[in-house]
C-alpha positions in Angstrom: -24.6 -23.0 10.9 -26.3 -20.3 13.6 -28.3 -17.8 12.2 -25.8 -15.1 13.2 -23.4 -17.1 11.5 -24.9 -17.1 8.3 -25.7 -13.0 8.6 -21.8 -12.8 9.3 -20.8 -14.4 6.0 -23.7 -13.0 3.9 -22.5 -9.5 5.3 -18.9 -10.2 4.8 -19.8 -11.1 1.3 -22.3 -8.4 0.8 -19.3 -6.0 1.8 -16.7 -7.5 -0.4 -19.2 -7.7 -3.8 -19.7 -3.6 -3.1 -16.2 -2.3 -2.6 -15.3 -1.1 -6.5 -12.2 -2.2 -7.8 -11.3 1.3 -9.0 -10.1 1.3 -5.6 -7.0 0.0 -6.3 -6.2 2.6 -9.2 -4.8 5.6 -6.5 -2.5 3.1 -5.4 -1.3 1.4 -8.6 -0.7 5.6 -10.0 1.6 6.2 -7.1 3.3 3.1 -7.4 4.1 4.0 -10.9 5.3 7.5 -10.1 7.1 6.4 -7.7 8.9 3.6 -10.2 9.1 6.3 -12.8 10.5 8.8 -10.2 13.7 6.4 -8.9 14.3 5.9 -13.1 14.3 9.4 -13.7 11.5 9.2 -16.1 8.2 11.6 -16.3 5.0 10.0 -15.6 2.0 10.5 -18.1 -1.4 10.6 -17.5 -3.3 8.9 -20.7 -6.5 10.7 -19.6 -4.8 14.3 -19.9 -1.3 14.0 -22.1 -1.3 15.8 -25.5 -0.8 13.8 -28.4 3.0 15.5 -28.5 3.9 14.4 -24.7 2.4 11.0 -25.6 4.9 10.5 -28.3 8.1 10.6 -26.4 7.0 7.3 -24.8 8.6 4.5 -26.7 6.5 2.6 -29.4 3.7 5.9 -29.5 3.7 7.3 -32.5 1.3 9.9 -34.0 -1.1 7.1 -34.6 -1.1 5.4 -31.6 -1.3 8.9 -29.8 -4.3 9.7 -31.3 -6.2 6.6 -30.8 -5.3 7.0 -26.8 -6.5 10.3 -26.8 -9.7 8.9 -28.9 -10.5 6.6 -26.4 -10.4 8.7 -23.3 -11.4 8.5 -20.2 -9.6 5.4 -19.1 -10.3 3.9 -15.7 -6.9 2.0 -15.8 -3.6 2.3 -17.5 -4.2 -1.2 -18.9 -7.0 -0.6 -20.8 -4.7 0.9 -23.9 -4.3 -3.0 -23.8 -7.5 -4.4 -23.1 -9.3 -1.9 -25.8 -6.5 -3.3 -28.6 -5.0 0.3 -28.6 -1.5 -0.6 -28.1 0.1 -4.1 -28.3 1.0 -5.8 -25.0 4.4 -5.8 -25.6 4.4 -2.1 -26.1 2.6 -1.7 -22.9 5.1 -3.7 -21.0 7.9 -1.1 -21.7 5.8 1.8 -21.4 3.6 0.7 -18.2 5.6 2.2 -15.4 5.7 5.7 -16.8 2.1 6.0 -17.2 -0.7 6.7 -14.8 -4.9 7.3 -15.4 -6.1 9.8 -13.2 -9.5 9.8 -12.8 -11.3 12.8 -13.9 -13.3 14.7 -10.5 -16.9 14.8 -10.7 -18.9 17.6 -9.5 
């Protein structure tokens, strides 16, 4: 393999290792509002919902609404999974009508 070869690939790879994966979170948050938005349902951000606006999604109760508003900020609406907040199954009705803005940082 060339020299310039090898500085293409360890470039490439150098690139690919940087980009962070929160890049995908925009797109996966307009996605869902847009899924919620043809089924007539509201989108909730679980960074910024009250406990009350939490609780109209199915499977959040009082409980469940305070331990996702416990565990804010989320990076990713699938971290009420990954941190054992809600059950999967919950989740999997729930997932299109919620979003996880990300805070802005000054």
């Amino acid at each position: 393999m060339s020299k310039l070869s090898r500085l293409l690939l360890a470039s490439t790879l150098a690139l690919g290792m940087a980009l962070p994966f929160t890049t995908l979170a925009p797109i996966d948050a307009v996605a869902a509002e847009k899924k919620a938005d043809k089924k007539g349902e509201k989108v909730i951000d679980i960074n910024s919902a009250s406990a009350e606006e939490l609780m109209t999604l199915d499977g959040i109760g009082e409980a469940r609404s305070k331990a996702i508003i416990k565990g804010r900020p989320y990076r990713a609406k699938d971290e009420l999974v990954d941190k054992n907040i809600i059950p999967e199954g919950v989740y999997a009705k729930i997932k299109d009508q919620l979003i996880a803005h990300q805070s802005k940082k000054k």
